[in-house]
ROMAR-626309 format. One record per residue: x, y, z of N, C-alpha, C in turn. Coordinates in steps of 0.001 Angstrom, whole numbers, plus 500000, padded with zeros to 6 digits. Each point is the difference from the previous one (the first is absolute). Example, Ala and Ser with C-alpha at 12.3 -4.5 7.8 and 13.67 -1.06 7.14 Angstrom:
<nodes>
513190494310507800499110501190500000500900501200500000;499650501050499280500820501190500060499230501090500730;
</nodes>
This chain:
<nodes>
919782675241804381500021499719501408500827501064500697;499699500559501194500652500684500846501625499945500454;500725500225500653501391499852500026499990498820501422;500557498931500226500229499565500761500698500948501405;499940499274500957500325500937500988499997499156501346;500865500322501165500263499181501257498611499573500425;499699499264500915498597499581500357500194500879501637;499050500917500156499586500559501179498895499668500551;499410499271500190499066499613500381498317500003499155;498965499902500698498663500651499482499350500494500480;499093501114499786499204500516500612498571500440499625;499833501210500290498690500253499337500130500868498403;499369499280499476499895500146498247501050499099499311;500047499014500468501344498746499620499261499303498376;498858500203500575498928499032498798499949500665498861;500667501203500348499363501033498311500305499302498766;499791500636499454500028499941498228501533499215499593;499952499275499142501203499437499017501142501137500109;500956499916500465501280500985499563500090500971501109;499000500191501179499582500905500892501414499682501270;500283501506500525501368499493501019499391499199501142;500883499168500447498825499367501389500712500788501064;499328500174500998499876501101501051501003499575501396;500634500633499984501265499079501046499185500290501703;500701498606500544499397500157501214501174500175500779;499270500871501772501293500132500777500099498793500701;499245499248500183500459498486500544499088498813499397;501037498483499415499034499606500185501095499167498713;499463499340498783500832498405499889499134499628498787;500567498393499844499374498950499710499840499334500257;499097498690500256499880498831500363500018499680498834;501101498886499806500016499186498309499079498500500543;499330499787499256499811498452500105499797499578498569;499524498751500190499859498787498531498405500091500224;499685499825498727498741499607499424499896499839498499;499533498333500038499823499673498555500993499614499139;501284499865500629501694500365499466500383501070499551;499546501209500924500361500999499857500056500463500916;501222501146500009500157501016501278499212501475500081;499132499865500771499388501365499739500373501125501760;499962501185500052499970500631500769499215500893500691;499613499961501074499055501098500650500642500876500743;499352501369500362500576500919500905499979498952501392;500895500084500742500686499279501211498777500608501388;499140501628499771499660500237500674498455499364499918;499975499029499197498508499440499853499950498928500824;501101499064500131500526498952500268499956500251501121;499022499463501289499962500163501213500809498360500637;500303498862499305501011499003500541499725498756498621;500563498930500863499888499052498689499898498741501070;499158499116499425499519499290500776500016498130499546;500111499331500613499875498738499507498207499358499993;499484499652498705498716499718499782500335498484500104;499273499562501243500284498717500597498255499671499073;499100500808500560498442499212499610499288501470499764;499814499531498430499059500932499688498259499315499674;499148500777500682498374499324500146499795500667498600;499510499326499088499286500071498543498279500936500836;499959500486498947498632500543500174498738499799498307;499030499125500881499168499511498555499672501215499542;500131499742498390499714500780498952499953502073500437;501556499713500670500642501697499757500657500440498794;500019501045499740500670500537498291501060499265500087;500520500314498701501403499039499989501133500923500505;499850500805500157500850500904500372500739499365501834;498312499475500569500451499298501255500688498784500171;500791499789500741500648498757500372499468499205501160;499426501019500766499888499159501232499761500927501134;500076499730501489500140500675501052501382499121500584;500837501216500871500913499590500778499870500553501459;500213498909500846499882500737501367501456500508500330;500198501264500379501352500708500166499525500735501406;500692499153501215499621499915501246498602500227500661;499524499596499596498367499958500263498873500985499128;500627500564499144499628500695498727499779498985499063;498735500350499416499577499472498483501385500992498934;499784499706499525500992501222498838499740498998498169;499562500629499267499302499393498474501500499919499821;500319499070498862500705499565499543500282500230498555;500251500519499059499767500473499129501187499619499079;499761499805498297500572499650499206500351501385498928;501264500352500175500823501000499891499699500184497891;500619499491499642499905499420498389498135500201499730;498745499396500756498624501076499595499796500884500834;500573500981500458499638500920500576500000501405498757;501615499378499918500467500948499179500018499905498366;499520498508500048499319499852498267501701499596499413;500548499750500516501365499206499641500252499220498926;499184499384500182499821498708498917500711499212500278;500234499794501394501040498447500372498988499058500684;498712500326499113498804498591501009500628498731499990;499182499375501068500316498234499874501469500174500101;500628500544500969501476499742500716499705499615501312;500611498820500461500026499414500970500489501497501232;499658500313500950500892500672501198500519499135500685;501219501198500430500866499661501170498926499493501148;501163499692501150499270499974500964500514500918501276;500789500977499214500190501458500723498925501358499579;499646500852501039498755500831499527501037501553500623;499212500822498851500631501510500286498788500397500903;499858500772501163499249500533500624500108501672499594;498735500018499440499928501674499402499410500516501131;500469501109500610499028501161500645499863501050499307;499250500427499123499739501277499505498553500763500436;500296500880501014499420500708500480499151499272500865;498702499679499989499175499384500828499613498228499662;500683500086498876500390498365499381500907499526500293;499559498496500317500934499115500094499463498888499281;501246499868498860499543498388499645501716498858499676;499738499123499723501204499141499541499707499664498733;501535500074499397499873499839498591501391498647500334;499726499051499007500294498680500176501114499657498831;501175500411500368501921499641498846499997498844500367;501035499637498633501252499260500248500711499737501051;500841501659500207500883500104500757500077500996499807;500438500534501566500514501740499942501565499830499575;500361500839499154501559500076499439501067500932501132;499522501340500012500654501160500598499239501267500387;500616500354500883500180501573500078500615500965499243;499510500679499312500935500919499451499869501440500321;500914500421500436500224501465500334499638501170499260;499512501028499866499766501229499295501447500007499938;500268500247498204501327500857499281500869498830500032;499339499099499876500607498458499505499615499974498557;500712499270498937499253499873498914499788500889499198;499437499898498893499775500947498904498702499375499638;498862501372499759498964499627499653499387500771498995;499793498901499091499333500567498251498568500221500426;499390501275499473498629499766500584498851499382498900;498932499635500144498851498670499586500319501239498064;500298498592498993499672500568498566498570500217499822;499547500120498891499021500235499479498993499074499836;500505498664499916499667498961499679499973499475501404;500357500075500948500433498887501558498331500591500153;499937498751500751498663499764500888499829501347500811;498703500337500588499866501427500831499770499910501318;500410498196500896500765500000500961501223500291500506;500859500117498755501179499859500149500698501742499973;501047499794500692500051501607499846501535499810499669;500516499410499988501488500014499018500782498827500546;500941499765499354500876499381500520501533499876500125;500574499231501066500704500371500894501547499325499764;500905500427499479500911498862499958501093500318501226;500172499220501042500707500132501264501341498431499905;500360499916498601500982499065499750501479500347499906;500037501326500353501280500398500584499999499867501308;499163499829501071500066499893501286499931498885500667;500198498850498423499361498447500264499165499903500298;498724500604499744498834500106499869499368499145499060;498513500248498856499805499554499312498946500618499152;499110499866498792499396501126499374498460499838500829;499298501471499928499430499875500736498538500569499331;498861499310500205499057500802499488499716501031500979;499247501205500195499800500467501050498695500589499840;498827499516500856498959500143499769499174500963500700;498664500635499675499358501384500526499738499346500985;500015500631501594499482500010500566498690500336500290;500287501663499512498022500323500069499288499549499351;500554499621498495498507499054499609499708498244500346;501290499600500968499067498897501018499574500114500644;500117501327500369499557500839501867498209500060498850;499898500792498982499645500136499356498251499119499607;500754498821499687499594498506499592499164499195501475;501061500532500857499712498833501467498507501183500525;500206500961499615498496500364500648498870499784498775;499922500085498902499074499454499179499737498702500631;500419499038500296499864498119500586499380500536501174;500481500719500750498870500072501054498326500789500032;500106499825498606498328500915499821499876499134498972;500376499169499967499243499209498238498585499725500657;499270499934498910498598498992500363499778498806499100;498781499365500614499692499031498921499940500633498558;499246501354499862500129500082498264501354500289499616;500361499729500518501791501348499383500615498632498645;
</nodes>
C-alpha cells in the first residue's frame, strides 16, 4: 500500500488505480455521513445541500437502484439508493430520512443517509489510500480522530458522477 498522507481533498484522477496519489484539490472538503452503520465520505463539492425526506413517491417497478421521486421545491429530483449505485453491498438497509443533494454537472439527484455526520476540511485527517483488496468505489480512507473526528471511508466521486449517468441511459434490455 502507498504511504499514508494528510487528506487534501479530490479531484480529477482520485479513482485511479490501488496505491495511486489522490490529486489534491484547491477547494473543497468532505461531507461525512452514515450509511448502513457506516461513515462514508464524499467530496463536499458534490454535495449541493442536505435535505429532510419528508415523502418520497415510490415509482412502480424502477431498478433498484431507485427509491423514489422527491419534490425539492417544485422539482421532481430521483431519489436514489447510494449502497446500489455503487454496488456496496449494504442492500435491504432501511434509509434515513435525510437526503444528500448531488449536483454533478448537469445532474441532480438525492441520495438517501442516515445522517449527515460532518464537514471536514481539506488537510484534516490522514488518508490511507483504497488497498488492493478495498472495493473500487472507495478511494481510501480517512482517519480524522485526532480532530475528534471519526474513520472515514472516502468514496470516488467520478465513478458516481460516473454510475449516475449510466442510470440515466439504462433501457429495458440493460
Amino acid at each position: 500500500m502507498a504511504a499514508s498522507g494528510v487528506y487534501s481533498g479530490s479531484g480529477a484522477g482520485a479513482g485511479a488505480g490501488a496505491g495511486s496519489a489522490v490529486a489534491p484539490a484547491k477547494a473543497g472538503g468532505l461531507c461525512a455521513f452514515w450509511l448502513a452503520a457506516r461513515c462514508f465520505g464524499l467530496d463536499v463539492r458534490c454535495v449541493g445541500e442536505v435535505v429532510a425526506l419528508e415523502a418520497v413517491t415510490r415509482i412502480p417497478n424502477a431498478r433498484p437502484s431507485i427509491r423514489g421521486l422527491f419534490n425539492l421545491r417544485g422539482e421532481p429530483v430521483v431519489v436514489l439508493d447510494l449502497s446500489e449505485v455503487l454496488d456496496l453491498g449494504n442492500r435491504d438497509q432501511p434509509g434515513g430520512k435525510v437526503g444528500l443533494v448531488l449536483r454533478m454537472g448537469e445532474l441532480t439527484a438525492v441520495v438517501q443517509v442516515e445522517r449527515v455526520e460532518s464537514i471536514i476540511p481539506p488537510g484534516r485527517g490522514v488518508l490511507a489510500p483504497r488497498s488492493d483488496g478495498e472495493h473500487r468505489a472507495v478511494i481510501g480512507i480517512l482517519d480524522d480522530r485526532d480532530s475528534g473526528g471519526r474513520i472515514v471511508t472516502v468514496l470516488d466521486s467520478e465513478l458516481l458522477l460516473e454510475r449516475l449517468h449510466a442510470l440515466r441511459y439504462v433501457t429495458d434490455d440493460d
